[in-house]
N, C-alpha and C positions, 0 to 999 in steps of 0.2 A: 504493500500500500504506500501510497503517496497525499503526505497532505498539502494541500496548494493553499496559501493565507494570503489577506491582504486586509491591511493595519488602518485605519484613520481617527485622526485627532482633531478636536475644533475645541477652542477655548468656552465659547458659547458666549453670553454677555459678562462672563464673570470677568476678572483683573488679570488672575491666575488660570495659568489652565494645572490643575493639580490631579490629572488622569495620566498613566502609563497603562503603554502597552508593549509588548515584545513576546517575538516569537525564536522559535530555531527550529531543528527540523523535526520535533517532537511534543517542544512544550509552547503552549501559549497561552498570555494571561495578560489580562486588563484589572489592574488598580486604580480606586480612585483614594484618593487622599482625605484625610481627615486632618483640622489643625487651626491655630492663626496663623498670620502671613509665610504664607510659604514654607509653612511647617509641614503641612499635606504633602509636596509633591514632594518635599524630601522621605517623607512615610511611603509615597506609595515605589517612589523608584527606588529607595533601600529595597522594600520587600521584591520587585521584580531583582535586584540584584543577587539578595539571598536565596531563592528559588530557584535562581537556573545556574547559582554556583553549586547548589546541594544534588541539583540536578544531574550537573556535572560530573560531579564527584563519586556518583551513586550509580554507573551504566546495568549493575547486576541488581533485581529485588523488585517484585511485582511497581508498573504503574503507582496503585494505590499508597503503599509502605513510602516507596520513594516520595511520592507526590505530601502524602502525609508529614514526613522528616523535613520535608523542604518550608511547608510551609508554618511550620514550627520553630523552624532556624529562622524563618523572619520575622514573624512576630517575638523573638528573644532580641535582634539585633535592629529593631525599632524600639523596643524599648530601652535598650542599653543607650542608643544614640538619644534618644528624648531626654534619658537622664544626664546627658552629659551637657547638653546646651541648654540655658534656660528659656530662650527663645523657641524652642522645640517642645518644653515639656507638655506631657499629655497628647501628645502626635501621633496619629494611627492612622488607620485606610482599609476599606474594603479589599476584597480579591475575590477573584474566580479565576483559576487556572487548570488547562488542560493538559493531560500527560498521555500518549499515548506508547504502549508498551505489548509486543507481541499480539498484535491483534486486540486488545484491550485499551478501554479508554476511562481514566480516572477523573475526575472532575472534584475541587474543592475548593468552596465559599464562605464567606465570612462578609457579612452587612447586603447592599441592594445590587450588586453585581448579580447580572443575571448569565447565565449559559443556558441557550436554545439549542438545538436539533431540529432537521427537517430530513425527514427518513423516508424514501419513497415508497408505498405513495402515499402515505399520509401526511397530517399536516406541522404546520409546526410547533411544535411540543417546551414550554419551559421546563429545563431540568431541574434545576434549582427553587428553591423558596426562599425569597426575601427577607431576611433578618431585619424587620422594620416595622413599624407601627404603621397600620394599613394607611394610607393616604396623609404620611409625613416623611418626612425626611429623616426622624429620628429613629437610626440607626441603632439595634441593641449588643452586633456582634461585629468584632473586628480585630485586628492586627496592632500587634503596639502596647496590648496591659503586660506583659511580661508575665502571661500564667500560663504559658504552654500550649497556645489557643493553635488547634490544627486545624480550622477549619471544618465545616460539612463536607464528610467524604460520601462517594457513590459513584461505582464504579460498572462499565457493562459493555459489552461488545460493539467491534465496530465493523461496521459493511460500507461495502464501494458503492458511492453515492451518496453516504450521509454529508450532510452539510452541518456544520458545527459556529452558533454565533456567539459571542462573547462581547460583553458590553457594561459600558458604564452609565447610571440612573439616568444619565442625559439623553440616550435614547429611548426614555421609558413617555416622552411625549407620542411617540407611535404607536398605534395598535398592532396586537399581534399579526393583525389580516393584511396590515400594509407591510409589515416587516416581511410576512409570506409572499405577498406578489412580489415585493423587488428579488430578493431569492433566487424565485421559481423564473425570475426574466432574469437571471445571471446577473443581479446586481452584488456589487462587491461590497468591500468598509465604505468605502468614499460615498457611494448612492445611497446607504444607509443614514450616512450625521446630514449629507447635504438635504435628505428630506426631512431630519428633525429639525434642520435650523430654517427651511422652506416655512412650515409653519410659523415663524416668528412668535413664539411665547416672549412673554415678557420678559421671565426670569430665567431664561433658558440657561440650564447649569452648562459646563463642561460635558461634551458629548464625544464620546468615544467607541469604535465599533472593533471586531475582528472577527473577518470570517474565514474561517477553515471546511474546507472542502476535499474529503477524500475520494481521491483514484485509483484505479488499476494499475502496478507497475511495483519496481524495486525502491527503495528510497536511492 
């Protein structure tokens, strides 16, 4: 199998844009930031650091274990770093990141990062559940308390065809039926944020997409 990805970032009307995202040929995963001034996107690009250095490090050990250890090494080295600057302290960030290993694909969240699926032929599916107080922004789970937070894990097969989205709360102004047509008409990241920010909401946070598409073939 072969996963084909493509990444996009838009600030939205905020100051900051305090979203990462980053792929390699395995894992990939969208942080958004928690914090004041620019406390967040040092939160959430630490934890992308910490995850694909554990990743690294770790080539033998199901998906899940690895993906689990990795994202436990970053919520420790977010909060070490909050404790070191005061300007940081209390700094955390959502995640959702993907790992795929031998035909398996692991998935784990923490706060409103969401991870979809679109699995032919049916439609498309959130995998995840929002760690969030229904119809707010207040997030109850994250990266950064320094208690060992691995994240929601779930982990499940993968077939030629699935398409795989990863996303930050910024594109949660779409519905799930807009997010399936652009999809299902080969739209990528980029056709994704540029129909969130198309809408022009007011307060349009930081919007960021990544979608991953597997194919037939060798890596």
């Amino acid at each position: 199998m072969i996963y084909l990805a493509t990444g996009h970032s838009h600030v939205g009307k905020r100051e900051n844009n305090e979203d990462v995202f980053l792929f390699t040929e395995d894992l990939f995963l969208v942080a958004d930031g928690i914090g004041g001034h620019q406390a967040g996107e040092v939160a959430s690009t630490a934890a992308a650091v910490a995850i694909e250095k554990t990743v690294e490090q770790f080539q033998s050990g199901s998906a899940a274990e690895v993906l689990r250890q990795a994202v436990i090494n970053a919520d420790q080295f977010i909060y070490k770093r909050g404790r070191a600057k005061r300007e940081h302290s209390g700094m955390g960030t959502t995640i959702v990141a993907l790992l795929f290993r031998a035909g398996i694909a692991a998935v784990s969240h923490a706060g409103d990062s969401r991870c979809y699926r679109m699995r032919q032929p049916g439609n498309l599916e959130q995998i995840t559940q929002d760690h969030a107080a229904k119809g707010s922004h207040i997030i109850h789970r994250s990266l950064g308390g320094g208690n060992h937070e691995g994240g929601e894990m779930r982990e499940f097969d993968v077939k030629i065809g699935d398409v795989y989205l990863l996303c930050s709360d910024g594109l949660n102004v779409l519905s799930d039926k807009r997010i399936e047509d652009i999809l299902r008409d080969g739209g990528e990241a980029e056709d994704l944020v540029l129909a969130a920010l198309a809408l022009d909401e007011h307060h349009q946070d930081n919007v960021t997409a990544l979608v991953v598409r597997v194919v037939k073939g060798r890596p």
